[in-house]
C-alpha positions in Angstrom: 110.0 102.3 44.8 109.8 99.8 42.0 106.9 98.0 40.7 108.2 95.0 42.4 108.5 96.8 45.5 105.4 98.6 45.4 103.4 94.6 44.5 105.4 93.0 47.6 105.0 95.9 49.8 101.4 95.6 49.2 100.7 91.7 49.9 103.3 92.2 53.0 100.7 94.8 54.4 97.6 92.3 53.3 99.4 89.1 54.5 100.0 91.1 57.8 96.5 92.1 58.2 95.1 88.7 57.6 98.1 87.3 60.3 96.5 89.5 63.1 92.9 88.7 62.4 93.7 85.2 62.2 95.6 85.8 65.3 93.2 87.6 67.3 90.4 84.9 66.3 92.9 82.3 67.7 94.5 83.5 69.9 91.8 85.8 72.2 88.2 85.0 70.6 89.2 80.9 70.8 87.3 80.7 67.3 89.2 80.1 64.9 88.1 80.6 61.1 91.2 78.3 59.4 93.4 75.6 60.0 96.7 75.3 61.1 98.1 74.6 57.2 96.3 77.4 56.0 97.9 79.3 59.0 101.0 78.8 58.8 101.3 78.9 54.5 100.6 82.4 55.3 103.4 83.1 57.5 105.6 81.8 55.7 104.8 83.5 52.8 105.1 86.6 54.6 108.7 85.5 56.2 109.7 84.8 52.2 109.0 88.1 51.3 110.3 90.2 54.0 113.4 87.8 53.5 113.6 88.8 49.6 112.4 92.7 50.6 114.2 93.2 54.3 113.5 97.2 54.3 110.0 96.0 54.4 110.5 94.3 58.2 109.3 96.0 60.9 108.9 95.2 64.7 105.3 94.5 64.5 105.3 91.8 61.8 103.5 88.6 63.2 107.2 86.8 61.6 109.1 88.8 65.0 106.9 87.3 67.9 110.5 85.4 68.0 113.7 87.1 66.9 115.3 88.4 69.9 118.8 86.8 70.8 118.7 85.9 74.7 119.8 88.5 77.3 122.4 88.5 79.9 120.1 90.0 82.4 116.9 91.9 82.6 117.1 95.8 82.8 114.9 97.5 85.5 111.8 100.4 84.6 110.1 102.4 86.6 106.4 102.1 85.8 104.4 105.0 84.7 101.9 104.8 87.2 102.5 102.6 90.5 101.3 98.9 89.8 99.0 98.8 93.2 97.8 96.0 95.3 94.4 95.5 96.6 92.8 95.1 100.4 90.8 92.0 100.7 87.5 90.8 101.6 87.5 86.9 102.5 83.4 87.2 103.2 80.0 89.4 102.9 80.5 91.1 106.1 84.1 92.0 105.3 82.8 93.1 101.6 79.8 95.5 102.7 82.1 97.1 105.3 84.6 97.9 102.3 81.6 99.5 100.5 80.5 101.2 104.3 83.9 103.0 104.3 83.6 104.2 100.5 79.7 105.2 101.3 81.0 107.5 104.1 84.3 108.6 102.4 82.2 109.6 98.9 79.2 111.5 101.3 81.0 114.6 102.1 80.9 115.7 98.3 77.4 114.6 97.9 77.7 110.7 96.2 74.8 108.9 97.7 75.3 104.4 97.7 72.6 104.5 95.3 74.5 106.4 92.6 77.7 104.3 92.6 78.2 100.9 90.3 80.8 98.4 90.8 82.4 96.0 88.6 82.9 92.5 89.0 86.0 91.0 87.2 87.6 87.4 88.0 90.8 87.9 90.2 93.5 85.4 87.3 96.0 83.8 89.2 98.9 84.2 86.9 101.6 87.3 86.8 100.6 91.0 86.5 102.2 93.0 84.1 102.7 96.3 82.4 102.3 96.6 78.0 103.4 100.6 77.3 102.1 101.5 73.7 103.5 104.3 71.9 101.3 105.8 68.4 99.7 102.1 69.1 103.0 99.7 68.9 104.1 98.2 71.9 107.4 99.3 72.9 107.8 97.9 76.5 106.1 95.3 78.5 107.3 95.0 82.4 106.3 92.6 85.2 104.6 93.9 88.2 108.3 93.9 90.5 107.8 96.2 93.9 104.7 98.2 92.4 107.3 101.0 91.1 109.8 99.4 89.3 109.7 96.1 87.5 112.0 94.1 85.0 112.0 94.4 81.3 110.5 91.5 79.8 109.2 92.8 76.2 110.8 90.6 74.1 109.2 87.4 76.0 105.7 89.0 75.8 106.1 89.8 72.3 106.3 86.0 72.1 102.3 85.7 73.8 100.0 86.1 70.2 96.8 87.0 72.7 99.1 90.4 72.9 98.8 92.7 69.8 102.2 94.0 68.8 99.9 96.9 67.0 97.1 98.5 68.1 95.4 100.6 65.8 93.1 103.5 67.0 95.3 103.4 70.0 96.1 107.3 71.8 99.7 108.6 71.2 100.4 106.5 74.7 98.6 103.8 76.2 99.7 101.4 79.7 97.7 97.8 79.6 97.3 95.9 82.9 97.5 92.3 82.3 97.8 89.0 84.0 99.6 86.4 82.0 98.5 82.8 82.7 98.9 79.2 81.4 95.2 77.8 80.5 94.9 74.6 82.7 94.1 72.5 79.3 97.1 73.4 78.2 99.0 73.2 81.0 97.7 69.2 81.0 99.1 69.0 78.3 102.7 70.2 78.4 103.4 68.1 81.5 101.9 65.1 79.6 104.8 65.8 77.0 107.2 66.7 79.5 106.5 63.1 81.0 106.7 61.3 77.7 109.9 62.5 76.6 111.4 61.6 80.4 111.5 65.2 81.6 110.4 66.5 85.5 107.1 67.8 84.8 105.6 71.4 86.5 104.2 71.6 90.1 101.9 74.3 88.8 100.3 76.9 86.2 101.2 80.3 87.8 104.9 79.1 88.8 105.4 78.1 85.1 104.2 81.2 83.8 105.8 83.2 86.0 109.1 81.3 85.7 108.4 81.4 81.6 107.8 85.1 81.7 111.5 85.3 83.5 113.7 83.3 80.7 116.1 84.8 79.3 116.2 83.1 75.8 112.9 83.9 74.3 112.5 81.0 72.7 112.0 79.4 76.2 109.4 81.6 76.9 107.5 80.9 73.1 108.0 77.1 73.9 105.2 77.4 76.7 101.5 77.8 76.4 101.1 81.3 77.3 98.1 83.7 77.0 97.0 86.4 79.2 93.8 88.4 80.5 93.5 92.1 80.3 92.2 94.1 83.3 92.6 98.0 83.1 94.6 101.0 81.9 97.3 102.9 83.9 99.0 105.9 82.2 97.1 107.5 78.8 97.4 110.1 76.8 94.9 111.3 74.5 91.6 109.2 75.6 89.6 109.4 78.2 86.4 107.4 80.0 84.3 108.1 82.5 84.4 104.6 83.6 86.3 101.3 83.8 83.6 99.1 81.9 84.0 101.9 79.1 87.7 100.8 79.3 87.4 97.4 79.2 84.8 97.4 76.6 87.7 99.8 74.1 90.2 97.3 74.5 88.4 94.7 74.0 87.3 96.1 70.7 90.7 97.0 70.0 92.4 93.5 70.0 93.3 93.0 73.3 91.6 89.9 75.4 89.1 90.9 78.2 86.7 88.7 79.8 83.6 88.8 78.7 82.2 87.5 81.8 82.7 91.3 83.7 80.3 92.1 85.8 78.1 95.6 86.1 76.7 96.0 89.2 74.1 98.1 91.1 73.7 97.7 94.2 76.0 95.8 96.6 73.8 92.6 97.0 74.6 91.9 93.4 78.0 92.5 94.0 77.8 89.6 96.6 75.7 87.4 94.5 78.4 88.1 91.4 81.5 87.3 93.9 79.8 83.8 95.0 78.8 82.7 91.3 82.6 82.8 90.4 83.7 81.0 93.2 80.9 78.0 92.9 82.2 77.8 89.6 85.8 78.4 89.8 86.6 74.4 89.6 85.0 74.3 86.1 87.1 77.2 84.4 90.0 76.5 82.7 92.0 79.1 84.2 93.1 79.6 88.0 91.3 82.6 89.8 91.8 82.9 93.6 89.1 85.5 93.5 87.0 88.3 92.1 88.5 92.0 92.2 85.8 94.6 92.8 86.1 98.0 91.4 83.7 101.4 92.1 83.3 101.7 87.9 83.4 105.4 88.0 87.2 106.1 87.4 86.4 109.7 88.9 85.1 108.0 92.4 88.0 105.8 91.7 90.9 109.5 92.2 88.8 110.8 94.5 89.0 108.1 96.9 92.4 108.0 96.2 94.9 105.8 98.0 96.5 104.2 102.0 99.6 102.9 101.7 99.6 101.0 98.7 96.3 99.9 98.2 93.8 102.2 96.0 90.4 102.6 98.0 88.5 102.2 95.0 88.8 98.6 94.4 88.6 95.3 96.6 89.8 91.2 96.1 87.2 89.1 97.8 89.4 86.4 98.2 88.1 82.6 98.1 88.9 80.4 100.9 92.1 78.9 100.0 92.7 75.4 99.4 93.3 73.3 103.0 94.9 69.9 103.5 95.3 67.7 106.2 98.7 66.2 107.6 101.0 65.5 110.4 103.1 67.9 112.8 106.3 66.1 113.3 108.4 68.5 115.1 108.3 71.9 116.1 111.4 74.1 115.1 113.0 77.4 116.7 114.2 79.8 114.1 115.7 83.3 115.1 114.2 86.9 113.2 116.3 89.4 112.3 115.3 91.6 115.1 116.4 88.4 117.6 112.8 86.7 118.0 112.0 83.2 118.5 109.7 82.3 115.7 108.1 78.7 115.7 107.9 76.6 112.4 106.3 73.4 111.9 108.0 70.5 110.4 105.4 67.9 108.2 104.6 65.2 106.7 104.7 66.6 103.1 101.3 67.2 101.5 99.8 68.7 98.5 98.0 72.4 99.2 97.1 74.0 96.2 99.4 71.6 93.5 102.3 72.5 95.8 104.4 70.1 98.1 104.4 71.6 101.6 107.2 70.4 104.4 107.2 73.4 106.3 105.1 75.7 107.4 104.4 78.7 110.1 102.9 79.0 113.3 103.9 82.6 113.6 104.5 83.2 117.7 104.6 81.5 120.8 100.9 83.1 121.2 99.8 81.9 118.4 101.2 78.5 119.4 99.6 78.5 122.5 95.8 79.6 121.1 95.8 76.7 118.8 96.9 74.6 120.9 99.1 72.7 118.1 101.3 70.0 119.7 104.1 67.6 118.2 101.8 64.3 116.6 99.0 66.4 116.2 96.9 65.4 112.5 96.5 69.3 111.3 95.2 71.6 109.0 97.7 73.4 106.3 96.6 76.7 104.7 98.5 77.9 102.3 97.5 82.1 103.1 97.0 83.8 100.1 98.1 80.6 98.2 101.4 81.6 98.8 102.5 80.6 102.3 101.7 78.0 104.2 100.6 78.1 108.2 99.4 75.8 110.5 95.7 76.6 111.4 94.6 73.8 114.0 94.4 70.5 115.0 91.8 68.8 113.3 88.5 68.3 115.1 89.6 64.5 115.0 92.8 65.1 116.2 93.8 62.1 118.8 96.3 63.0 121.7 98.4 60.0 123.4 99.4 61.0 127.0 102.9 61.0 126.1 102.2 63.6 123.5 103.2 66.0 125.7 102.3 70.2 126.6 102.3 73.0 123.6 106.0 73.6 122.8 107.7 76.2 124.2 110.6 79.0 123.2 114.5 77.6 123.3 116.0 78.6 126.9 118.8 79.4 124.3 118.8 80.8 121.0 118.9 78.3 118.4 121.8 80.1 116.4 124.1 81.2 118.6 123.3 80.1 122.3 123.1 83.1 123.7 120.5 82.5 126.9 116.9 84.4 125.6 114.8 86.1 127.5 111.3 87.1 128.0 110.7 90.8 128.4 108.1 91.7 130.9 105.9 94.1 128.5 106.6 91.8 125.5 104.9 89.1 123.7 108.4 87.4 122.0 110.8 85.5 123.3 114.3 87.4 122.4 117.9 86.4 121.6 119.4 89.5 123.1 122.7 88.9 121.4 121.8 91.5 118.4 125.3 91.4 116.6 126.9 88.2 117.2 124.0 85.6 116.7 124.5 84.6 112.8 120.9 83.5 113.0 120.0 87.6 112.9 122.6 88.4 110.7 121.6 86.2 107.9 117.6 87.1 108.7 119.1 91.0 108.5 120.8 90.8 105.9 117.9 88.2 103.9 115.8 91.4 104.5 118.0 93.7 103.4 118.3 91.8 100.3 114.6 92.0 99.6 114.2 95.6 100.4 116.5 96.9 97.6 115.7 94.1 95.5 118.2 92.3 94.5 118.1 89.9 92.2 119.8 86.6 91.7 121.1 86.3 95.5 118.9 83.7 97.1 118.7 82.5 100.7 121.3 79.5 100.0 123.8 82.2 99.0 123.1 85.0 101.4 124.2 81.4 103.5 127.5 80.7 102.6 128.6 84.0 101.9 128.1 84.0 105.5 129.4 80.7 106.3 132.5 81.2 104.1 133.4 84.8 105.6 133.0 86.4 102.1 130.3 89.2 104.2 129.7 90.1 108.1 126.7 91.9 107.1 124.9 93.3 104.4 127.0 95.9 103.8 129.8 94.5 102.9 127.8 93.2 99.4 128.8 96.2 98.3 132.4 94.9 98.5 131.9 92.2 96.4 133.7 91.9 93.1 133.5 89.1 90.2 136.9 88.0 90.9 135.9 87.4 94.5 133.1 85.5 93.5 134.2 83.2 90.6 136.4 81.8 93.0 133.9 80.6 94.7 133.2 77.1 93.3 129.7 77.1 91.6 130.1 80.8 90.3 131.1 81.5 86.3 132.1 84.7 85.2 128.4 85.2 83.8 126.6 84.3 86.8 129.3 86.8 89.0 128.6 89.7 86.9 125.4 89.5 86.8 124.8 89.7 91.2 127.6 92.3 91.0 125.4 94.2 88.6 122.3 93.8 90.4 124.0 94.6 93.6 125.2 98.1 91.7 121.8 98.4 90.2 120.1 98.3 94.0 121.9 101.8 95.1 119.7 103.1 92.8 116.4 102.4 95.4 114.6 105.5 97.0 115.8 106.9 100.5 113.1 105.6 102.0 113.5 101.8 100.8 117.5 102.1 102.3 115.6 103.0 105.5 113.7 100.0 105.2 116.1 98.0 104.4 117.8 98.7 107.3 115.7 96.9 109.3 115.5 98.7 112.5 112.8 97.1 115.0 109.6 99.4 113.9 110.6 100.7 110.7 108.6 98.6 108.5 107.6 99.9 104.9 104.8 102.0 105.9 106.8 103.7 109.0 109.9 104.7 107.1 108.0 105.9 104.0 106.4 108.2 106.9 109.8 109.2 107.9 111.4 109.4 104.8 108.3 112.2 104.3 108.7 113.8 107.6 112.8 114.6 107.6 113.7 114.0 104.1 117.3 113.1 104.6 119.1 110.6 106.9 120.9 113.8 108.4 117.6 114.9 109.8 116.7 112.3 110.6 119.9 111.2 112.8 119.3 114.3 114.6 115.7 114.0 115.6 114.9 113.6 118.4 112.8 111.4 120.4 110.0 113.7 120.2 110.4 114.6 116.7 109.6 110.9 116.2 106.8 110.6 117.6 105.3 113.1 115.8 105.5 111.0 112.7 101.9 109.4 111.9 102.2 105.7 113.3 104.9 106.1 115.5 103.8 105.8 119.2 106.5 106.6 121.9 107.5 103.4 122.7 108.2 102.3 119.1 109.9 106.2 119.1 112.1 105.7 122.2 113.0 102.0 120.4 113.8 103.7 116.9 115.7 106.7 118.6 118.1 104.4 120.3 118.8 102.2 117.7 119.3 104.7 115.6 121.7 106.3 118.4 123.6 103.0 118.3 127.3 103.5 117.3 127.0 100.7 115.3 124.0 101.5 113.8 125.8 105.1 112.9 128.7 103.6 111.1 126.5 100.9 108.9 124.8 103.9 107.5 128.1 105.6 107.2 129.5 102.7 105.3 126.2 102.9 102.8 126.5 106.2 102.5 130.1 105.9 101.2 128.9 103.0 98.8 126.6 105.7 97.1 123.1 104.4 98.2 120.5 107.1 98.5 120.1 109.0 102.1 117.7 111.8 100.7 114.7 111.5 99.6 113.7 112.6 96.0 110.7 114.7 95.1 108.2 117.2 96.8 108.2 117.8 100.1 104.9 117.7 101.9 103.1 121.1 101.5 104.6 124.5 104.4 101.5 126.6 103.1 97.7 127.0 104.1 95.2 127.0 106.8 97.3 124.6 109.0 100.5 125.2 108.1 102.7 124.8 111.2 100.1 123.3 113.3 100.0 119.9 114.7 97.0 117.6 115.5 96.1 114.4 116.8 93.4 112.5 116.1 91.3 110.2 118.8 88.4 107.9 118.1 85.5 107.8 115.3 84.8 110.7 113.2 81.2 110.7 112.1 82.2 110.9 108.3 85.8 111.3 107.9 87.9 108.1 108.1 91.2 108.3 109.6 93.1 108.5 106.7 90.8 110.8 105.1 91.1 113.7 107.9 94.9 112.9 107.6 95.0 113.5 104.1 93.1 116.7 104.2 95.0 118.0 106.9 97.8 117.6 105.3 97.1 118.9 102.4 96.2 122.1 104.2 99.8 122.1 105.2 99.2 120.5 108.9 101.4 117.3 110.9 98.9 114.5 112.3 101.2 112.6 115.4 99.8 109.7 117.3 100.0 111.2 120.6 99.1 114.1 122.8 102.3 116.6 124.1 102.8 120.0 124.9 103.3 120.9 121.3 99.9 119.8 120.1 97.7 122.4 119.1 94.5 120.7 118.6 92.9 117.2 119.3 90.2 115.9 117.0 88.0 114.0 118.9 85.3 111.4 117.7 83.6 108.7 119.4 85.2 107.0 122.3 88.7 109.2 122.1 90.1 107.3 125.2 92.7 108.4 127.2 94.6 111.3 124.4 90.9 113.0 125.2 92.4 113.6 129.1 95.7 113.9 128.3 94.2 116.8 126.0 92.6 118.1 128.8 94.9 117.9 131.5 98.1 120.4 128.9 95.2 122.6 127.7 94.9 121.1 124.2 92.2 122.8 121.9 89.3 120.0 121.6 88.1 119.8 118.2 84.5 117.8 116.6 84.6 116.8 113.1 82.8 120.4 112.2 85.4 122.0 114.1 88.3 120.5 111.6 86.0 121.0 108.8 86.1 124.4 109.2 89.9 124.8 109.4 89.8 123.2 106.2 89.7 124.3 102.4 86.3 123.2 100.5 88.5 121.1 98.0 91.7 119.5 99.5 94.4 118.4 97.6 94.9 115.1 96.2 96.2 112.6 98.3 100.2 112.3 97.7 100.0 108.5 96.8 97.0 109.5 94.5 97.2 108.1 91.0 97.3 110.6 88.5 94.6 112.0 86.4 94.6 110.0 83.0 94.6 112.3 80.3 
């Protein structure tokens, strides 16, 4: 290197350091120590020089927060540890009785209430994603997608400067949770620009900055106000705390921007105390929270209470009451499910709910209808649930009726869609459309649902539509048909737009085994049920041949829902759809481990019946499997023992009456290995 080289190599590396401090003061302390000027003569200094010395740029240089050309489309990842959601707690009861289950979960291995800590952290209302850093420079940054995979969006957050590009200090690899937000300040201000230069201005923060975060050209996405909160860690390698506050407290030394307002806890009265402060003062922040997440703070607590479904048991969202309005029902629509029932929606006088403009909302079932006692003219209240969807909750208390306002609305004596006469089965709580494969109402919910499932992106309700309508697909297998010639001739549809869906379409026979399943959409195979049977048979072979039986010894498969499964699944039609996917190349076996054929209970199969002193349901299911036993949700002839709590109810005689061996808690206990393994959806240890 040349003494030239060796003097502009040097201020590079000082005009870089100064860059990030400046930066970091900015951009995550909001303390700034110069001006804009003296800012930016700096940067471009630095752009000069790497421009005269271009073996001297490198991917972290504060010059590169924008120098990607726009993409086509974003790629898919997996994440390195499943991106979780969390239970909620809308109240104090619902809160203690979170910390009431961990008590009793943690007593078995000797944790007494007293010895555990919570954190309090507020709950942003922006989108969650994923920063990987490798030897400390960031090399990927995803958004949250299904919890496993997510899209590629690096070269957008590289253009947030409250995200360090280099993290020094960092372990060999390091995963940062974040939520990435639009401050409400400067969210003001962009639509006041917007509206000055005569352009539609934003309903709201998180949309924009979930919408910016999802641009294809990066410069887009540096053109909004973005910053972002911090929360946790997911995979590392080479560091290790005991506790989440210890985590939060190393990043935020290390550059990365964590509230400072997170909350230590000992005892849960102070957890409720903390919770209530944030929401008295969540109208003075200038940042949208719709809650505060609560977190046991020792991460060891955190793996060994492990995780249901997808929701770790070691954290909790009190959730605030969501924003109400008041409005008028005008009418009361019929719409058709995919599964053929009647489900009511109310059409309204449009009205703001949480910076949103709300026409429709639901009323979810004709009981549901009937409770509230919601009629056509009614003044109501809208709740947008979750501050996503909105619902009908009641008439207000002021509500005047005319006498020509007429009874609660009832179902269509024919279906909406197709007018096919419905009918009411005489052990059911729906209204049906029994006309399962001709009604285009259920074949555009199906195949709406099927779209979700595998996630696939860029096909929207309005084209799932008139794809139907214009006879390019019967179902949803036939997307798999689809070709870019087939759809550019479709007016509205360029070549990039085509390839793109086709892609994605491809991209979507990727999914898991057990995702097909759902996607399916058989009546009682939701997510939770055919991850279950995905577990039990492993293959769609095995599971075509099951029988009735079989099914119901799956955990949360009752014999109705089995008998209701088994024939659908025993359906000719039903048979040659999968055929048809199958021949497309989607996934009918599912990948991994299978559940463990060795140890104490190997071969055996219990059921479970009322409340365990200690053990929670899924706790005793866990263990017992993990001992190598099947947990079913009823009593037969091939049960060999029944693990009784409180109140078992009527498995307890059915026990009786075959013979079935009655176990107690102490009974199972015994059966059972001192240290179980971890639960299969457990996160793994970090490192």
């Amino acid at each position: 290197m040349s003494t030239a080289q060796g003097i502009a190599a040097e201020r590079v590396a000082e005009l870089r350091r100064q860059l990030d401090y400046h930066n970091h003061r900015y951009y995550v302390l909001d303390d700034p120590e110069i001006s804009d000027a003296e800012y930016d003569a700096l940067l471009n200094e630095l752009r000069d020089l790497e421009a005269g010395h271009p073996e001297l740029l490198t991917a972290d240089s504060p010059t590169q927060r924008v120098g990607a050309e726009p993409l086509d489309k974003f790629e898919q990842v997996r994440h390195l540890q499943p991106m979780l959601s969390l239970a909620n707690a809308r109240n104090e009861e619902e809160l203690k009785a979170w910390v009431l289950r961990s008590e009793r979960y943690l007593a078995r291995q000797g944790v007494e209430l007293g010895d555990v800590r919570f954190v309090t952290e507020p709950k942003i209302d922006g989108l969650a994603i994923s920063l990987v850093y490798q030897n400390g420079l960031l090399v990927r940054g995803a958004t949250r997608g299904n919890g496993e995979i997510g899209e590629d969006v690096t070269q957008n957050l590289r253009t947030i400067r409250a995200i360090p590009l280099r993290v020094e200090g960092a372990p060999p690899l390091l995963e940062v949770r974040g939520e990435v937000y639009i401050p409400l300040s400067a969210f003001a201000r962009l639509n006041e620009e917007r509206a000055a230069a005569g352009e539609p201005t934003y309903a709201n923060p998180r949309n924009t900055a979930a919408g910016s975060i999802r641009q294809l050209d990066p410069q887009l996405a540096a053109s909004r106000p973005l910053s972002i909160w911090c929360y946790g860690v997911g995979a590392v390698d080479g560091l290790e705390f005991d506790t989440h506050h210890e985590w939060l407290d190393w990043l935020r030394d290390h550059g990365f921007k964590v509230s400072r307002e997170v909350g230590l806890h000992d005892t849960v009265d102070e957890v409720v105390a903390a919770c209530k402060a944030w929401e008295e003062r969540r109208d003075r922040l200038d940042f949208e929270i719709d809650g505060v997440v609560v977190k046991v703070d020792d991460l060891d607590l955190q793996r060994q209470l492990g995780v249901v479904g997808r929701e770790p048991r070691g954290a909790i969202a009190w959730k605030f009451a969501p924003t109400t309005a008041t409005t008028t029902l005008k009418q009361v629509l019929w719409n058709v499910g995919r599964t053929g029932h009647m489900v009511p929606a109310a059409v309204l006088e449009p009205v703001q709910v949480s910076g949103v403009t709300v026409k429709l909302a639901t009323l979810h079932n004709e009981q549901d209808l009937r409770r509230k006692d919601v009629r056509e003219g009614d003044e109501v209240i809208v709740m947008r649930a979750g501050d996503v969807i909105p619902q009908v909750i009641s008439p207000t208390a002021k509500a005047q009726r005319a006498k020509d306002r007429g009874p609660v609305p009832e179902p269509p004596e024919r279906c909406p869609a197709c007018g096919t006469p419905t009918i009411k089965p005489d052990d059911g709580v729906w209204t049906i459309c029994p006309n399962r494969t001709g009604c285009p109402g259920q074949v555009f919910q199906a195949v709406k649902h099927f779209v979700g499932a595998m996630d696939i992106d860029g096909l929207g309700e309005e084209n799932v539509r008139r794809f139907l309508s214009e006879g390019l697909i019967e179902s949803f297998a036939d997307l798999y048909d689809l070709t870019v010639d087939r759809l550019t001739a479709l007016d509205g549809f360029g070549e990039v737009s085509a390839s793109n869906l086709v892609r994605s379409i491809e991209e979507s026979k990727r999914q898991p085994f057990h995702l097909v399943l759902y996607a399916l959409g058989i009546k009682g195979i939701g997510f939770v049920n055919a991850r279950n049977l995905a577990r039990r048979f492993r293959s769609m072979d095995a599971l075509l041949a099951a029988s009735e039986s079989d099914l119901t010894d799956v955990e949360g498969m009752g014999e109705i829902m089995a008998r209701t499964v088994h024939e659908t699944l025993s359906e000719e039609r039903t048979r040659a759809l999968i055929e048809r996917l199958r021949g497309y190349g989607l996934r009918m076996e599912e990948e991994g481990a299978a559940p463990p054929a060795e140890g104490p209970l190997a071969g055996k199969t219990l059921v479970l019946t009322g409340t365990l002193p200690n053990l929670t349901r899924e706790e005793a299911t866990r263990r017992i499997e993990a001992a190598g036993g099947k947990v079913t949700a009823s009593v037969s002839k091939r049960t060999d023992y029944l693990v009784a709590g409180e109140d078992p109810g009527s498995k307890y005689t059915k026990a009786q009456e075959l013979g079935t061996e009655v176990l107690d808690e102490d009974g199972l206990l015994a059966m059972l290995p001192d240290e179980a393994a971890p639960a299969a959806e457990a996160p793994p240890r970090r490192r």
